[in-house]
C-alpha positions in Angstrom: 30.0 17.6 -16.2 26.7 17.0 -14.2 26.2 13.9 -12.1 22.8 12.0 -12.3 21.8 10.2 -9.1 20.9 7.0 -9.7 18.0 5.0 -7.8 19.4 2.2 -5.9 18.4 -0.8 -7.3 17.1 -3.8 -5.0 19.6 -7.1 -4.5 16.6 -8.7 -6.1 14.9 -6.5 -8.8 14.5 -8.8 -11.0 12.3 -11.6 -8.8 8.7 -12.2 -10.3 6.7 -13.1 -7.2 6.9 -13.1 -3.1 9.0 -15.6 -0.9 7.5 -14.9 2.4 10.7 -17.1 3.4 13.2 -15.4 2.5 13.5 -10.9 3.9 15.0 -9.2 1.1 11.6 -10.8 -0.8 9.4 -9.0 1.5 11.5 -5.7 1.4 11.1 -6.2 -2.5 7.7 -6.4 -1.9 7.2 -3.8 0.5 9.3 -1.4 -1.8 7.0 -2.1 -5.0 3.5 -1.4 -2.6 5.2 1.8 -1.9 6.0 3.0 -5.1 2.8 1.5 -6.9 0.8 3.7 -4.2 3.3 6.7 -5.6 3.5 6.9 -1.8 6.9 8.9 -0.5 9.3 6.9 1.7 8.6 9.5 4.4 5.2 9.6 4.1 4.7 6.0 4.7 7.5 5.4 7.3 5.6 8.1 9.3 2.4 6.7 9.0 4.1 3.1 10.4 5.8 5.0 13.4 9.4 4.4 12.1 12.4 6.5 11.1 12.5 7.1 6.6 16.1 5.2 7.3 14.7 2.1 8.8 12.2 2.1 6.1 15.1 2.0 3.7 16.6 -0.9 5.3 13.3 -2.9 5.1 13.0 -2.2 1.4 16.8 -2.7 0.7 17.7 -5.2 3.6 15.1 -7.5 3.7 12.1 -7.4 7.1 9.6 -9.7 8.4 6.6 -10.8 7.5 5.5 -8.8 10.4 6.6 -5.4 9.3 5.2 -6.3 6.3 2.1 -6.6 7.3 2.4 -3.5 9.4 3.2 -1.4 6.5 0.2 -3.4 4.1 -2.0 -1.8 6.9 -0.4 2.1 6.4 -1.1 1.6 3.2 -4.4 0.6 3.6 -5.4 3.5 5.8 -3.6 6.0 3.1 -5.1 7.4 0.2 -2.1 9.1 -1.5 -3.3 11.1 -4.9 -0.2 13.4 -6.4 -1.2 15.9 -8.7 -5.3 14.9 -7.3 -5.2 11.5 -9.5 -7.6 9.1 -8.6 -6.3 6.0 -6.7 -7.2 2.7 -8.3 -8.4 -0.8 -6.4 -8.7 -2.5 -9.3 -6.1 -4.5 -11.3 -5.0 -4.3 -15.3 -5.1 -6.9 -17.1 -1.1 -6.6 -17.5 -0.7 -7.2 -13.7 -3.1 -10.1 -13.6 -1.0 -12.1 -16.4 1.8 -11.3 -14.6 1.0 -12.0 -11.4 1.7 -15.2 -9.4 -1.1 -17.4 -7.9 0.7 -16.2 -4.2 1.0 -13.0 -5.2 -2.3 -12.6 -7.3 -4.3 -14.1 -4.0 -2.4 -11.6 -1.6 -3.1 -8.7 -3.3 -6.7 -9.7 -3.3 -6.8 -10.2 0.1 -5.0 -6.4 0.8 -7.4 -5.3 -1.9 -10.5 -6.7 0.1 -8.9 -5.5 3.4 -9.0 -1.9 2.0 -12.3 -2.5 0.7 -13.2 -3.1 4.2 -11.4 -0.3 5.9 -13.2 1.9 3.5 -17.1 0.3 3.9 -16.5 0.3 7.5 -15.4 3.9 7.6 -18.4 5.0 5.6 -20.3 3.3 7.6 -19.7 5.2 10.5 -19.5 8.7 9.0 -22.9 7.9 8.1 -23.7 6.9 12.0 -22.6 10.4 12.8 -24.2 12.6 10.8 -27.6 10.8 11.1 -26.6 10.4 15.1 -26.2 14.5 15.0 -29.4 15.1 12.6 -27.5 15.9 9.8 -29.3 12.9 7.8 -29.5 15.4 4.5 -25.8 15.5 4.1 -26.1 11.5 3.5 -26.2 11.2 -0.5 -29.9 8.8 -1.9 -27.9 4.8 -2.1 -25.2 5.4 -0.2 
């Protein structure tokens, strides 16, 4: 008889929004980022500067607000696409109705944050090239 693995479920998998109060919230929240970004646990607890096993305890234990915002910034820099799938910055309507007014204005701030990160990186690609003469490479509007 074969034995299934089974994922280990958070202490609070069933909570609807963020307590920024309370650590196993954030850890839930932390957890869902990760896996909505279809991000690895190694992957991001590289990226962060931390061992996969502390990440674990974060998700499953409960962090700070701190290390939350620590790993909302990994994130941020990371563009993860399995299998080449387009990453998305945009919400469905399915998360918007389900989303809290906390949480719905905290992932629009992240969302604008990466917006940022993005704009700002462009930006200075663009600096570059035209800074080395390579002002063709720049596509017409960008």
């Amino acid at each position: 008889m074969a034995k299934y693995m089974r994922r280990k479920t958070h202490p609070l998998e069933g909570q609807d929004h963020l307590n920024p109060n309370d650590e196993l919230s954030i850890g839930l929240d932390i957890m869902r980022r990760r896996e909505a970004s279809n991000l690895p646990r190694t992957d991001l607890a590289q990226k962060i500067g931390i061992s996969e096993r502390t990440l674990f305890r974060w998700e499953m234990e409960g962090t700070t607000m701190k290390n939350r915002e620590r790993t909302i910034e990994a994130l941020a820099s990371m563009v993860y696409t399995p299998g080449g799938k387009p990453t998305s910055l945009t919400m469905t309507r399915k998360e918007l109705r389900r989303a809290t007014s906390m949480d719905l204005a905290s992932e629009l701030q992240d969302r604008a944050r990466i917006m940022d990160s993005y704009t700002q990186l462009v930006e200075e690609l663009k600096h570059r090239l035209r800074r080395d003469g390579l002002d063709h490479y720049i596509p017409p509007g960008l």
